[in-house]
C-alpha positions, -999 to +999 in steps of 0.1 A: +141+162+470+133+195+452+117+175+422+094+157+446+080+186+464+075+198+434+052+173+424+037+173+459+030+215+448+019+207+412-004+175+430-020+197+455-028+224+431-044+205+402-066+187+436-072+228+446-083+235+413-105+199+409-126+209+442-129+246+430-144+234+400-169+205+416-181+231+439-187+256+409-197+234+384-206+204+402-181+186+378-150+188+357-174+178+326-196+199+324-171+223+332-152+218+302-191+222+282-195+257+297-163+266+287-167+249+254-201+275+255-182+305+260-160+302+231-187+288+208-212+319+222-180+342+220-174+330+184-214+331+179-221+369+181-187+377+162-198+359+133-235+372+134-220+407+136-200+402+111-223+384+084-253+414+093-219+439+080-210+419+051-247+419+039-250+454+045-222+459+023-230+432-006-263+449-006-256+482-012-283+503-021-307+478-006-291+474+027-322+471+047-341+447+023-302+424+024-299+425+059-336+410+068-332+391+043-292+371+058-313+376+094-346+357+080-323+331+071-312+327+103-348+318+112-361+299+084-349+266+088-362+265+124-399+257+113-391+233+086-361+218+105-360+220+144-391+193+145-368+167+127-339+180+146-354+168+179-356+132+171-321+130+151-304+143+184-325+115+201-317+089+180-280+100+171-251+104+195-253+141+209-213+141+213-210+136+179-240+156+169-220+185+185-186+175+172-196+173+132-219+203+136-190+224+154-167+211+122-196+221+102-198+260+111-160+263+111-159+253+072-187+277+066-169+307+082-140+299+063-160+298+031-178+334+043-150+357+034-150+349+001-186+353-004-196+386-026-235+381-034-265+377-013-276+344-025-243+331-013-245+345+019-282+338+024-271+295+019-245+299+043-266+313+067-292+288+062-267+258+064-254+276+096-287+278+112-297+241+104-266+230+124-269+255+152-303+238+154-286+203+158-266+218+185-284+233+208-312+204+216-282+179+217-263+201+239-298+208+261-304+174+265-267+165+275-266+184+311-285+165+328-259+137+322-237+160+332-246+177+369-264+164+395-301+173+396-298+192+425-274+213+402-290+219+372-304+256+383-269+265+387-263+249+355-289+266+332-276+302+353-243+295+340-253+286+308-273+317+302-242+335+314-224+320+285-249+326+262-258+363+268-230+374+284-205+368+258-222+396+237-194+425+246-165+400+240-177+394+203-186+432+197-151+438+217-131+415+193-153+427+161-135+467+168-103+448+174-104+430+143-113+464+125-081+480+143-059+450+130-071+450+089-060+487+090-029+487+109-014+453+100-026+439+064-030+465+041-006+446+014-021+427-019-013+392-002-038+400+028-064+409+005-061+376-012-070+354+018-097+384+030-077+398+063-099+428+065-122+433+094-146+407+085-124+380+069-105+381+109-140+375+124-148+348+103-118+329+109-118+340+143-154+326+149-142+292+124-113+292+152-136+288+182-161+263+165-128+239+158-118+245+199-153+238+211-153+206+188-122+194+208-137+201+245-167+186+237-146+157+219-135+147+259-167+145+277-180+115+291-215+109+276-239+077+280-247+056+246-281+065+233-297+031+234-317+041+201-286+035+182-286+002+190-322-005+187-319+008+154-295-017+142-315-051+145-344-032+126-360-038+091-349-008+070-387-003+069-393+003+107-362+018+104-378+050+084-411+050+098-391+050+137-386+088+131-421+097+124-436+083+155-405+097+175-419+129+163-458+123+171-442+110+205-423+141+213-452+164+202-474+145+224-458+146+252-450+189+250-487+188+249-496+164+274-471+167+301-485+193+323-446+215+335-433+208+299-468+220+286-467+250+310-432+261+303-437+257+266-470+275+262-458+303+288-427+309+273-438+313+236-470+333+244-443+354+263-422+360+235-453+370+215-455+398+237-419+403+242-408+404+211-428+435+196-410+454+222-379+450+193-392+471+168-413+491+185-392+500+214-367+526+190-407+543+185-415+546+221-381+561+233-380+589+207-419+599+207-430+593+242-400+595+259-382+624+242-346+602+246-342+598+210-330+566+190-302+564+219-319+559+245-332+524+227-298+518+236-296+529+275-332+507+277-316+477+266-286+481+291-310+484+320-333+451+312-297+431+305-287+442+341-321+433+351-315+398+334-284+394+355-300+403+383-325+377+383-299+347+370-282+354+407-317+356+423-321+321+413-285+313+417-289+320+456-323+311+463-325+280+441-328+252+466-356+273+483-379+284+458-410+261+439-395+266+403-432+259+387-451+286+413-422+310+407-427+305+367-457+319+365-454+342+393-425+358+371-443+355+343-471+379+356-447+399+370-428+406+335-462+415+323-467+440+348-437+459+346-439+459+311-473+478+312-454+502+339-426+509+314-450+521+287-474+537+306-448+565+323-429+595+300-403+594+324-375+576+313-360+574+347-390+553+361-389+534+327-352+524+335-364+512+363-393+495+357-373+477+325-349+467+353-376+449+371-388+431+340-352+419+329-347+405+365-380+385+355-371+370+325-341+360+336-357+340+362-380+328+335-352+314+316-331+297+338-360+285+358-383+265+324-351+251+314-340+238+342-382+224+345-380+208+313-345+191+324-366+180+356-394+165+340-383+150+306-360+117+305-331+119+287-348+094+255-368+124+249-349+155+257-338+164+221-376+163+205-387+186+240-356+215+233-362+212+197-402+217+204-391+247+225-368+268+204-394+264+177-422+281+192-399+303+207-388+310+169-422+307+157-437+333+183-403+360+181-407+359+141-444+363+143-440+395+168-414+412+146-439+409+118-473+419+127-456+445+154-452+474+135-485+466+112-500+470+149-486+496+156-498+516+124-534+504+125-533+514+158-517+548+157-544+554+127-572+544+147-563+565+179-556+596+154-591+591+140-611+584+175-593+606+199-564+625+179-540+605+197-550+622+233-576+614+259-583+629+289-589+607+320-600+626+354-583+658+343-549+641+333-540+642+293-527+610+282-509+607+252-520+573+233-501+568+200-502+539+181-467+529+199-483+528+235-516+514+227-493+485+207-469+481+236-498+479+263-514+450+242-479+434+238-481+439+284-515+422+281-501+391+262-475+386+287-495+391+311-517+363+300-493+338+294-488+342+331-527+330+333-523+306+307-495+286+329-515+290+362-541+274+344-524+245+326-504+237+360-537+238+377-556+214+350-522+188+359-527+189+394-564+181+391-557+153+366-527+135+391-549+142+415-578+119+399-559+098+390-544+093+426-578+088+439-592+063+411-564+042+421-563+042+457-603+031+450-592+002+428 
């Protein structure tokens, strides 16, 4: 008697636990894939915290020069790669796509530890980067097979959750592992096998790329029917199949007017965006008097603000009109940026930084989950392989001509108005930094315009074409 209400317990709990999950997650599968994201995102920022440390300390002496250098790695291989990446996750089998490449970063970070020179580090980072860029389009394209589509904004919230919000648990675990290597291995066999602070993160991060293998290993994903199509091909339209997969998927970014819209809004964005990153240590210490630090307290308020704006959508998702409320967001990130620069208050800046986080959030998790709407799944890989790279392509290009910007600028206002002008009686201070930062307000600003006006050219195309057929 006691073993079968036992079981009746055991029954009704794992059923408790089933309907707690459907309701949060929509299902048990793609359950298991955000919690396969946690631990790979987890795993993700330990290891890149660790390899930035490791080439700081193989390039001693040169630190900054070894460091962009590990970090441009990182970045490389998405312009020559993530086009190609697209139509293998396409015409491959995404479980296994994610599976090998999982396997794939978890033999690198083994390898890492033992790495003493840049050129080693800098291959290892490249190889790492190619397969993250397998990944992520093969894992992109999979949720929609996973959730219902009613549930996919709930399902790119989470997923941003996974991704962002993992940050303090890998810088968390990075002072742990430093803690450990001094208290617990400081023998001669430890330092054989590399358990010092880095060699722990490494195998730590190796650790969660084998566990998100496994997870991923159990879901229930459809056959891609290229694989078979593939098979009862000559090899010759067999090799030239990839190249129009790749003129199809370009096309189509370009041509579809929501994957057009979120594309071209989201990379102009970043553009703008993205010069706030080396700028932004500038504008706190000149204009608003907080010092390096308060880079620091800036960067807390927008990632509240990008919270914020993941449960905006969370709650209002089945009431809003995701592509209005793209570029609505998108104006308003523009805006508040321009507010943040313009004030020398850092209170007010806080605040207004809080606003734009709360936008991009919204951004985020709303384009995804438009691009999951409007692209079938035959396509999805080339789409989210498009995307990260003018996302790459844009964030690269922002960190580059940003501070040249910002010191032809700061040149030009010390020449024209010694870095001053006066505007109805009110001094305004206009260094280099806030003239730079305004222009980087302006460029988000106008990718707001630039989406209005592609979504606007879509509608007026569907709707000629709705009247030339009802005339036929």
């Amino acid at each position: 008697m006691n073993l079968g209400k036992q079981d009746n317990k055991n029954r009704r709990l794992h059923l408790h636990i089933t309907n707690v999950t459907e309701k949060a997650f929509d299902s048990p599968s793609f359950f298991r894939l955000w919690i396969a994201q946690v631990i790979s995102a987890t795993g993700d920022w330990l290891g890149l915290l660790a390899i930035s440390i490791l080439a700081i300390r193989v390039g001693s002496g040169n630190e900054g020069a070894a460091l962009s250098l590990v970090l441009g790695a990182r970045i490389a291989p998405g312009f020559f790669f993530g086009p190609l990446a697209g139509v293998f996750v396409d015409r491959w089998n995404r479980k296994r796509v994610m599976v090998f490449c999982d396997i794939g970063r978890a033999m690198v970070m083994i390898v890492l530890p033992f790495i003493n020179n840049l050129i080693g580090l800098f291959i290892a980072s490249l190889i790492l980067e190619a397969l993250t860029m397998l990944w992520s389009p093969a894992k992109e394209a999979s949720v929609p097979n996973l959730v219902s589509e009613k549930f996919l904004t709930s399902a790119n919230s989470l997923s941003l959750v996974a991704a962002y919000g993992t940050f303090p648990l890998g810088a968390g675990l990075m002072a742990l592992f430093g803690r450990l290597s001094t208290a617990l291995f400081d023998s001669s066999w430890a330092d054989n096998i590399r358990l010092d602070d880095m060699g722990l993160a490494f195998y730590a991060n190796a650790v969660s790329f084998l566990i998100t293998a496994l997870i991923i290993s159990t879901l229930a994903l459809p056959e891609n029917p290229h694989i078979k199509k593939s098979d009862s091909r000559g090899i010759k339209k067999y090799l030239a199949d990839p190249i129009n997969d790749l003129k199809q998927g370009w096309q189509f970014a370009f041509i579809n007017p929501v994957v057009r819209t979120v594309n071209a809004g989201l990379a102009t964005a970043m553009l703008g965006a993205g010069m706030v990153i080396p700028l932004g240590v500038i504008y706190t210490d000149e204009l608003l008097g907080a010092g390096k630090s308060g880079f620091g307290v800036l960067l807390t308020s927008l990632g509240f603000g990008v919270g914020a704006g993941v449960l905006l959508v969370f709650f209002f998702r089945n009431t809003i009109d995701k592509a209005k409320t793209f570029t609505r967001v998108l104006f308003g990130a523009g805006i508040s940026l321009f507010a943040t620069v313009s004030t020398g208050q850092i209170h007010f800046a806080m605040v207004m930084l809080f606003v734009g986080g709360i936008c991009l959030g919204v951004i985020y998790v709303v384009g995804f989950t438009l691009l999951h709407e409007n692209v079938e799944d035959h396509m999805r890989g080339r789409i989210f392989a498009t995307f990260y790279l003018l996302v790459r392509a844009c964030v690269l290009l922002a960190l580059v001509i940003g501070p040249l910007v910002e010191d032809g600028l700061d040149r030009l206002s010390s020449l024209l108005w010694d870095r001053n002008i006066e505007i109805a009686g009110l001094e305004i201070a206009v260094p280099g930094v806030r003239i730079s930062l305004w222009l980087a307000a302006l460029i988000v600003f106008s990718a707001g315009v630039l989406s209005k006006v592609s979504l606007r050219v879509g509608e007026t195309r569907r709707f000629s074409e709705t009247t030339e057929e009802k005339n036929l």
